[in-house]
C-alpha positions in Angstrom: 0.7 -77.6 56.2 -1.8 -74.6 56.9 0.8 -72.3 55.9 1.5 -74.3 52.3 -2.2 -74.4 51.8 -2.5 -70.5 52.6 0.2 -70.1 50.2 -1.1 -72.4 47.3 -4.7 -70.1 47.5 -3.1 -67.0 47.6 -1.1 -68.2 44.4 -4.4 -69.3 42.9 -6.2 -66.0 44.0 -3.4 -64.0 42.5 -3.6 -65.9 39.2 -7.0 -65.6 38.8 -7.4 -61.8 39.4 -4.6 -61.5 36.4 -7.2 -63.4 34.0 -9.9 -61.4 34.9 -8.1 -58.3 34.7 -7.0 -59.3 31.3 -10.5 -60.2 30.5 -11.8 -56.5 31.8 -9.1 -54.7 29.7 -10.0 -56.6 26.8 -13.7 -56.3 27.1 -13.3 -52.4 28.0 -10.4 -51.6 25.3 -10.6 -52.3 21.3 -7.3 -52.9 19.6 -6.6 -51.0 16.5 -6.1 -54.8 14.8 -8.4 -55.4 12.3 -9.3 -58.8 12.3 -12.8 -61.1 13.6 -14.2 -60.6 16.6 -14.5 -63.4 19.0 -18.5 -64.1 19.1 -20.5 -66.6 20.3 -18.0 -68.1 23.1 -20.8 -70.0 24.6 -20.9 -72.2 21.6 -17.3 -73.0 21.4 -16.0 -76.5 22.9 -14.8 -76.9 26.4 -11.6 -77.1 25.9 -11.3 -73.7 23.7 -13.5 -71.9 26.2 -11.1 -72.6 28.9 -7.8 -71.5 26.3 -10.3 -68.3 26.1 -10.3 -67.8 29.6 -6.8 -67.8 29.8 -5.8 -65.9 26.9 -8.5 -63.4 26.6 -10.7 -62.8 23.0 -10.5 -60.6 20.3 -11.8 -57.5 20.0 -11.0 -55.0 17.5 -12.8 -51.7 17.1 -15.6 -51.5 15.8 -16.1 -50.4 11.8 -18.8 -49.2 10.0 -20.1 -51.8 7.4 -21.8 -49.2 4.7 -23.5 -46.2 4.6 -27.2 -45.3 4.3 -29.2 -45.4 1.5 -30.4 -41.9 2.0 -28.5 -38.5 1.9 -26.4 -38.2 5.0 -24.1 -35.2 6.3 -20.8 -36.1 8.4 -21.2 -34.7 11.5 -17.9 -33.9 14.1 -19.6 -33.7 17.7 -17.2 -32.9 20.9 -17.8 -34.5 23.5 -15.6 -34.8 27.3 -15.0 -38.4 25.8 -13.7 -36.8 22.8 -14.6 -36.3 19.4 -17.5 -38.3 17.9 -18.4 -39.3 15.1 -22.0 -38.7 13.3 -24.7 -39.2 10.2 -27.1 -36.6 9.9 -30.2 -37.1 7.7 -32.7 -34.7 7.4 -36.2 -34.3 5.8 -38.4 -32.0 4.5 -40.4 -30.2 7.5 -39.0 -32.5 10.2 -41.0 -33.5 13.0 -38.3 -34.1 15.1 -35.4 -35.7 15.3 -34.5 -39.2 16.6 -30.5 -39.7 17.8 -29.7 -43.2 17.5 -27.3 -44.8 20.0 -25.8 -48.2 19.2 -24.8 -50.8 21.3 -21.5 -53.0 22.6 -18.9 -53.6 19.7 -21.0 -52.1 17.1 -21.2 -48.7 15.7 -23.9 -46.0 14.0 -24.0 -48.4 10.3 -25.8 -50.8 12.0 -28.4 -48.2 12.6 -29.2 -47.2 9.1 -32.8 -49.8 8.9 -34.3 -47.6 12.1 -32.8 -44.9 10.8 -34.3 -45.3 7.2 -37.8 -45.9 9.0 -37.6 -42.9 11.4 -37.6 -41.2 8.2 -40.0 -42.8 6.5 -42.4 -41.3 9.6 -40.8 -38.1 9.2 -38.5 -37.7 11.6 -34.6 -36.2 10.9 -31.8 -39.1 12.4 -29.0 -38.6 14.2 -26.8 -41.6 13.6 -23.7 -42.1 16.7 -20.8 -43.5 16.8 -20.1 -43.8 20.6 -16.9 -42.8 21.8 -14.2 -45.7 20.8 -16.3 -47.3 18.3 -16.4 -46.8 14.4 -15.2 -43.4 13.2 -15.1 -41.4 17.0 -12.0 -41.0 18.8 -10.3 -43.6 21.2 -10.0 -47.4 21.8 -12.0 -47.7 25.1 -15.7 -48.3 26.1 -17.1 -48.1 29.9 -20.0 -49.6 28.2 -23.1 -46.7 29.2 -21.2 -44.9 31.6 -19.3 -42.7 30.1 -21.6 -43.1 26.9 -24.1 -41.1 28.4 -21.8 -37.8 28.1 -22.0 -39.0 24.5 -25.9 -39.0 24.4 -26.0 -35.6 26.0 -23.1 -34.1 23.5 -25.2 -35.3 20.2 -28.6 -34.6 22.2 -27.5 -30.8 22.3 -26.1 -31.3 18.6 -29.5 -32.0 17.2 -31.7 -29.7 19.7 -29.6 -27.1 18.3 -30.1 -27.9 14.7 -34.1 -27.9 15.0 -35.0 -25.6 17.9 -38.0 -26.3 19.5 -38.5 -29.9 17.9 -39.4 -33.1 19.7 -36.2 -34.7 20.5 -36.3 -38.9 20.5 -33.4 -41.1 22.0 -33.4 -44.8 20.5 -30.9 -47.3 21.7 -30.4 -50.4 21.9 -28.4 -52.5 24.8 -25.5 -50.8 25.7 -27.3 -47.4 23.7 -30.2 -47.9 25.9 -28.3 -48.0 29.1 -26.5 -44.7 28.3 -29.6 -43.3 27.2 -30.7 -43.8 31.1 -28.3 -42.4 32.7 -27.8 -39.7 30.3 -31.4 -38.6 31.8 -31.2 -40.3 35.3 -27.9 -38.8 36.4 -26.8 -36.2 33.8 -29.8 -34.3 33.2 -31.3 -34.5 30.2 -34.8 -34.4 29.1 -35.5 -35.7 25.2 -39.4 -36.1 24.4 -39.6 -39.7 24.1 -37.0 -42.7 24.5 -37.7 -45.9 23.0 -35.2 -48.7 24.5 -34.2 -52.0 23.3 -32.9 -54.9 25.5 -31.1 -52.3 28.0 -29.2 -54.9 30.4 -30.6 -54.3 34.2 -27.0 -53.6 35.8 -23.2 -54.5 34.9 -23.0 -56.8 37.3 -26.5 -59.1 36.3 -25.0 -58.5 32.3 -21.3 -59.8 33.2 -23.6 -62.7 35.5 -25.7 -63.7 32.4 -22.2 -63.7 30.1 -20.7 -66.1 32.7 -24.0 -68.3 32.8 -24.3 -68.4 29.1 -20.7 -70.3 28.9 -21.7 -72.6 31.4 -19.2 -71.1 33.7 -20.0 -70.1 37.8 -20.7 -66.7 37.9 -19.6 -66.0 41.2 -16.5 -64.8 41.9 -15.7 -64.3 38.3 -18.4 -62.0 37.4 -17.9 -59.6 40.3 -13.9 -59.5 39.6 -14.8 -58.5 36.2 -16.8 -55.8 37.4 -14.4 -54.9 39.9 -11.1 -54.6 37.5 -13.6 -53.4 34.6 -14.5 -50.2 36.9 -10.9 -49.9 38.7 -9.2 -49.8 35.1 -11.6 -47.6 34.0 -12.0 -45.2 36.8 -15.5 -45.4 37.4 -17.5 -47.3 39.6 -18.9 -49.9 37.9 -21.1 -51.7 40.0 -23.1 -48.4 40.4 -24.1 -49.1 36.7 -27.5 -50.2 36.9 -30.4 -49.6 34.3 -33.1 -50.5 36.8 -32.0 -48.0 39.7 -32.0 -44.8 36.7 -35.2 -46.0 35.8 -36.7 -45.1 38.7 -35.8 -41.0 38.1 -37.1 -41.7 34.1 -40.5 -39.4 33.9 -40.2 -39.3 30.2 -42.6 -40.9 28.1 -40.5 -44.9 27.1 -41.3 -47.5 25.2 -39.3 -50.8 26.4 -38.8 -53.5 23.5 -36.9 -56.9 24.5 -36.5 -60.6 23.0 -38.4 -63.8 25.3 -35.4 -65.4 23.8 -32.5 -63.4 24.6 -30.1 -65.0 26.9 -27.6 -61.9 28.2 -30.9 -59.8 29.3 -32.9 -61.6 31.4 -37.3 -61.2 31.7 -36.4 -60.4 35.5 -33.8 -57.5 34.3 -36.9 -56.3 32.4 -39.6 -56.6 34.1 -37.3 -54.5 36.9 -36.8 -51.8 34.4 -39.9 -51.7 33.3 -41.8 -51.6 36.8 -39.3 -48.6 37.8 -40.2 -46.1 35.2 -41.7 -43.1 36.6 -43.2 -41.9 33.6 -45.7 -43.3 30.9 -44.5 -46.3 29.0 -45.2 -49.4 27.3 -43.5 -52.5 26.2 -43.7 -55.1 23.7 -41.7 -58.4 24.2 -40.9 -60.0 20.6 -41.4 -63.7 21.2 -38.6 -65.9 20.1 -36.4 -63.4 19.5 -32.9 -63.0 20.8 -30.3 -60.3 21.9 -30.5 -59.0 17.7 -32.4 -56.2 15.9 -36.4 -56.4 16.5 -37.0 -55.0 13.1 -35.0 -57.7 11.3 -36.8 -61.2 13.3 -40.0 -59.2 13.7 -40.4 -56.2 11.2 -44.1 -55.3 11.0 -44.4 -55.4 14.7 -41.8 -53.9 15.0 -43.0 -50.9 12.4 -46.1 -51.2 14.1 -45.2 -50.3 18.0 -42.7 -47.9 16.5 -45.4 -46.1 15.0 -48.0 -46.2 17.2 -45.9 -44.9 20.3 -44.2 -42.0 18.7 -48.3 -40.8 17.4 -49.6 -41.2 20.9 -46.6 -39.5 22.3 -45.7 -36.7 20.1 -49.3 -35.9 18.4 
């Protein structure tokens, strides 16, 4: 009987590592099908979440979805992750330059309303498409890890095209994340870093995703982790906003949503206390894991504003 029952488990444990390594693969690798995205899983009925779970969701690559209102150059940036894809838009006498870094299944046209605004303030952009997303080379995202090599690559792009200029990361979720580690673990020092909704680690974000569908996160979030890193090469439980906070002495402002439900108040608060160097935050009540300046646009102008003339005055 102990035998059978030992066999039976280690049947069930095998099948279940096979849907979460499906799961991993799909959530770390786009196809090149274009088609709708699987979104808002947590809303779906019971009974299609659990054909989700065994099936896996869609997810295509990213595409861009217009291009900005203002003048842009197409910019080819080389990166170890490839070649990337870029908008630059200058302005008269530039007082820097701000690179914008997107987040998870989304790509640099999503950017152009900060973007348009950074200008507006007189700052040149540098729009990104990360690695695997929109026009830049490859299928696969690590999600911020190997991101970061991006933010470094296009970092160096726009340093060298205005020497001596204030240089200004912005990114939101994923972009935030890679932001961090760009300047926790890689090196960098930009001037100022405005983050939105960076998720505290992989394993808290793939926790909340669980939580969301009304699904135990334990074990099924740590095997994600676990076949997400191993399938990727990295180690992905070592991906954790709040620990690369803590080597952060550049000047940040932290924005995140009371409402959003895949980064948590605690997640933020975490970063937020770990930051070594000045910073500020605004929480945007009501809103959820979306753009700030769409929900909330004057304050969102406003903080903007304010923080990059106490900053870089």
């Amino acid at each position: 009987m102990w035998r059978r029952l030992g066999w039976w488990l280690g049947v069930a444990l095998g099948l279940l590592n096979v849907v979460v390594a499906l799961h991993a693969w799909r959530f770390t690798h786009f196809s090149a099908e274009a088609g709708p995205r699987t979104v808002h899983a947590e809303r779906l009925p019971t009974t299609q979440k659990i054909w989700l779970l065994l099936t896996g969701f869609r997810n295509p690559k990213p595409v861009g979805v217009g291009v900005p209102a203002f003048p842009v150059e197409n910019v080819a940036l080389r990166s170890p992750n490839g070649t990337l894809a870029a908008w630059y838009g200058a302005v008269p006498q530039a007082r820097g330059t701000v690179v914008l870094c997107h987040g998870y299944t989304s790509d640099k046209s999503r950017l152009r309303p900060e973007a348009a605004y950074f200008r507006q303030l007189g700052y040149a952009v540098l729009l990104l498409d990360f690695s695997g997303n929109g026009a830049s080379e490859g299928y696969q995202t690590t999600i911020g890890y190997r991101e970061a090599a991006d933010v470094v690559a296009a970092s160096r792009w726009a340093q060298a095209r205005l020497p001596g200029a204030p240089l200004v990361l912005y990114g939101v979720s994923m972009g935030a994340v890679a932001i961090m580690r760009a300047e926790s673990e890689l090196g960098l020092r930009p001037a100022a870093n405005i983050l939105a909704c960076p998720y505290g680690s992989m394993l808290q974000t793939a926790r909340n995703r669980f939580t969301a569908m009304g699904l135990p996160p334990f074990p099924l979030a740590n095997l994600l982790v676990l076949w997400g890193g191993l399938e990727n090469n990295y180690w992905a439980f070592g991906l954790k906003a709040e620990e690369y906070a803590r080597h952060i002495a550049t000047p940040t402002l932290l924005l995140w949503g009371t409402a959003d439900r895949r980064v948590t108040r605690a997640e933020t608060n975490a970063i937020f206390a770990h930051l070594a160097g000045p910073k500020q935050r605004l929480n945007f009540v009501g809103a959820g894991h979306e753009p700030y300046w769409h929900r909330q646009p004057a304050a969102w102008r406003r903080v903007i504003a304010g923080f990059l003339c106490m900053k870089l005055r």
